[in-house]
C-alpha positions in Angstrom: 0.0 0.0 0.0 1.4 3.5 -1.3 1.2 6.5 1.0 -1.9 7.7 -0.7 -3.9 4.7 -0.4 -2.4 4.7 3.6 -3.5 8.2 4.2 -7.0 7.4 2.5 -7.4 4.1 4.5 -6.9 6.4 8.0 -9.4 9.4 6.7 -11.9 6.6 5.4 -12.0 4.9 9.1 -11.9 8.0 11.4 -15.1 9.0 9.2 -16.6 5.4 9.9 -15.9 5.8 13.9 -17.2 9.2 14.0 -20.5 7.8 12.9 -23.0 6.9 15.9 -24.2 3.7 16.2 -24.6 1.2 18.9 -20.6 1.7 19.9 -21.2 5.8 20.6 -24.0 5.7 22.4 -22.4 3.3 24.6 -19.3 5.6 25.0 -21.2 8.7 25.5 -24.3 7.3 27.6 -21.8 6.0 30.3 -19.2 9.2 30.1 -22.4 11.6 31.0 -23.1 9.2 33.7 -19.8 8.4 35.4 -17.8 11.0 33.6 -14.2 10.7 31.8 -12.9 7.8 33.7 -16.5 5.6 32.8 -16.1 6.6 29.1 -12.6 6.0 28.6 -13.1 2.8 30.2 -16.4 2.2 28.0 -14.2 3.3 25.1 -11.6 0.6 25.8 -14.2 -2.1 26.2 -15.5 -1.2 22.6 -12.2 -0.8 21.5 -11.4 -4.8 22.8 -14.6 -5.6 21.0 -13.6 -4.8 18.0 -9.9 -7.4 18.2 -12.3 -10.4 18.5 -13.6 -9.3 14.7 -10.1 -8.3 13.6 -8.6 -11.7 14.5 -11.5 -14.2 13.3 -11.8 -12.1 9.8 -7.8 -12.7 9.8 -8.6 -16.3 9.8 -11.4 -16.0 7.7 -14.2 -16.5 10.3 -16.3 -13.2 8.7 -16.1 -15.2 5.2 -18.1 -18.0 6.9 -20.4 -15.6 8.4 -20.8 -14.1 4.8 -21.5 -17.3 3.4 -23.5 -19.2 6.1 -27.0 -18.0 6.9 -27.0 -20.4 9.7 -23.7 -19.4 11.3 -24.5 -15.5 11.1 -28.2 -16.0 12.3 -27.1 -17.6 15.6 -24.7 -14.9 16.0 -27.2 -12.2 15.0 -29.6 -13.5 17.8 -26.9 -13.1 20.3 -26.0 -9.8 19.7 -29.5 -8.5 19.2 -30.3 -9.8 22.2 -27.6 -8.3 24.5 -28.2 -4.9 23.2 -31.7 -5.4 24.0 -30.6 -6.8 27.2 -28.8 -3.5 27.4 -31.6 -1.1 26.7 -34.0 -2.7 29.1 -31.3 -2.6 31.9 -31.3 1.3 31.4 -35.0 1.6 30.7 -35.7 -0.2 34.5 -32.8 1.8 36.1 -33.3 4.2 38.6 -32.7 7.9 38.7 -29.1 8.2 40.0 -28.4 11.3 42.3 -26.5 14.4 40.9 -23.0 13.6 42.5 -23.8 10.1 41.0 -22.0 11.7 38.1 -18.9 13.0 39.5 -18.7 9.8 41.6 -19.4 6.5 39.5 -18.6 3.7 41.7 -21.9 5.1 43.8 -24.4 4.6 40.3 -26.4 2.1 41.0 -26.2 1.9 37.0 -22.6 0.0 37.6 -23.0 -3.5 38.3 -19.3 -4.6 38.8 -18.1 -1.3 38.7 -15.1 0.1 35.9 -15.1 -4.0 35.1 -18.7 -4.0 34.6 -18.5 -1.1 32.0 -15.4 -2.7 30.2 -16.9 -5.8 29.6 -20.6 -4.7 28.7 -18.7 -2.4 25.9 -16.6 -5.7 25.3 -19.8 -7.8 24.6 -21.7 -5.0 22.7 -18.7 -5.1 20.1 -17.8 -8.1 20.1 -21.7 -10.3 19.9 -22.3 -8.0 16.6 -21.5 -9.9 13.4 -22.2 -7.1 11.2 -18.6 -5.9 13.0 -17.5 -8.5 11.0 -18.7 -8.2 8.0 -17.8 -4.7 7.8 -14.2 -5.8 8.1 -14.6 -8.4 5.2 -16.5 -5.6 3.0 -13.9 -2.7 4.0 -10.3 -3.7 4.3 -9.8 -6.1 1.4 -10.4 -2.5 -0.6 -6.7 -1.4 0.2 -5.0 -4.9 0.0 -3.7 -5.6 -3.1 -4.0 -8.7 -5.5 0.0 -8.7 -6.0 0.1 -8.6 -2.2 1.9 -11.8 -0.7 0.6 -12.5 3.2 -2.6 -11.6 2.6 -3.5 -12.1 5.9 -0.9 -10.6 7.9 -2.1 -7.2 5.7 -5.9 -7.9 7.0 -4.5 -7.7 10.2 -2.3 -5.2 10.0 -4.9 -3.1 8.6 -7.6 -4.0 11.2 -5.1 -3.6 14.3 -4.4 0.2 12.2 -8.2 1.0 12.0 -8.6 -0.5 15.6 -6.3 1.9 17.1 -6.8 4.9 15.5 -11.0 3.8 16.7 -10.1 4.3 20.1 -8.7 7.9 20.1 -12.1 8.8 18.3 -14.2 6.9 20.9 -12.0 8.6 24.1 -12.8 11.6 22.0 -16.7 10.4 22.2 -16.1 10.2 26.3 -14.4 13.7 26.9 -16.8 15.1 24.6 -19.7 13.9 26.6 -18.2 14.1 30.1 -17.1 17.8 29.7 -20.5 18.7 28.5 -22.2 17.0 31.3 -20.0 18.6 33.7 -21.9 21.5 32.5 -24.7 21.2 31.8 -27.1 21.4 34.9 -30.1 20.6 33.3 -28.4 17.5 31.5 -27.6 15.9 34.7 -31.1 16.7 36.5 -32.7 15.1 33.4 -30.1 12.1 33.4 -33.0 9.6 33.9 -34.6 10.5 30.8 -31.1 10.1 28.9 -31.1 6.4 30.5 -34.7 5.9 28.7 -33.7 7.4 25.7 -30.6 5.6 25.2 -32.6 2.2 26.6 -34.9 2.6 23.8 -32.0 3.1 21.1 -30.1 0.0 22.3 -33.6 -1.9 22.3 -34.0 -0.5 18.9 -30.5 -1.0 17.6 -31.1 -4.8 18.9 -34.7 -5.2 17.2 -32.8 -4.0 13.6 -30.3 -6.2 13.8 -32.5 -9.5 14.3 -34.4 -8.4 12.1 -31.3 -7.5 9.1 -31.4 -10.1 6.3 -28.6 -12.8 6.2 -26.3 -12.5 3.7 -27.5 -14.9 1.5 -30.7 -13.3 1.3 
């Protein structure tokens, strides 16, 4: 890969991870709740996500979810049902007090604590096939035929697009934990931000069980 293509590969996925989706409202949901420290952490959870779809597409697992209706369905289900899982957790959740926000570890919200939001980002990542399929569609576009390891490009390229993700996402979380460090009315209105985002994650999970395969 020439410099131009290199330079076009970097723009091309810092435009992809500024785009919100499931990942961002993660990021920024728990970053106006617990602040930086709870976003950054949320970040890093995404961020370990997105290895699990880096490595199996290296070894060709997001071909066989291309090609098997069977294999991405069950997967599909799994993650759809985790974000949903998600959204309902915050829909139920109760109104956390004001210094909630400037002290995390007293949120309710934070089953298992920093851990708990690692791994909940981790899962929401990493139980999305369509992760992986947007790793088979995009990087094979700046590997060439002539190129020898194809393989060890794929993952070059995903570990590349991986870690330029995760200064984008801490970007999400110091975005979002600045403005709710002030914003008053933000923070006395976090409950509705917790039924908001609970009905996007429910949503986002409803859309993806109901996506076609990719056989369809």
């Amino acid at each position: 890969m020439d410099a131009h293509q290199l330079l076009l590969f970097v723009a091309a996925g810092l435009l992809l991870n500024l785009t919100p989706g499931p990942d961002v409202l993660y990021i920024v949901t728990n970053a106006l709740r617990g602040g930086r420290r709870a976003g950054v952490v949320a970040a890093c959870g995404i961020t370990a996500g997105c290895f699990v779809h880096i490595f199996a597409a290296a070894l060709g697992v997001s071909a066989l979810l291309a090609t098997s209706a069977t294999a991405f369905a069950v997967l599909k289900l799994l993650g759809a049902a985790y974000l949903i899982y998600v959204g309902v957790r915050m829909l139920l959740s109760h109104a956390p007090a004001a210094t909630s926000l400037i002290a995390p570890h007293e949120d309710p919200m934070r089953a298992g604590g920093m851990k708990g939001i690692f791994f909940r980002g981790f899962w929401t990542n990493a139980l999305n096939p369509k992760v992986a399929l947007f790793f088979l569609a995009f990087l094979p576009q700046f590997i060439g035929p002539a190129v020898e390891h194809k393989a060890l490009a794929f993952l070059l390229l995903g570990l590349l697009f991986n870690f330029n993700g995760l200064w984008v996402n801490a970007g999400w979380a110091l975005a979002a934990a600045w403005l709710a460090s002030r914003a008053t009315v933000l923070q006395k209105g976090m409950q509705w931000l917790d039924r908001i985002a609970g009905a996007m994650f429910v949503g986002f999970g409803l859309k993806l069980a109901l996506s076609d395969n990719p056989d369809s």
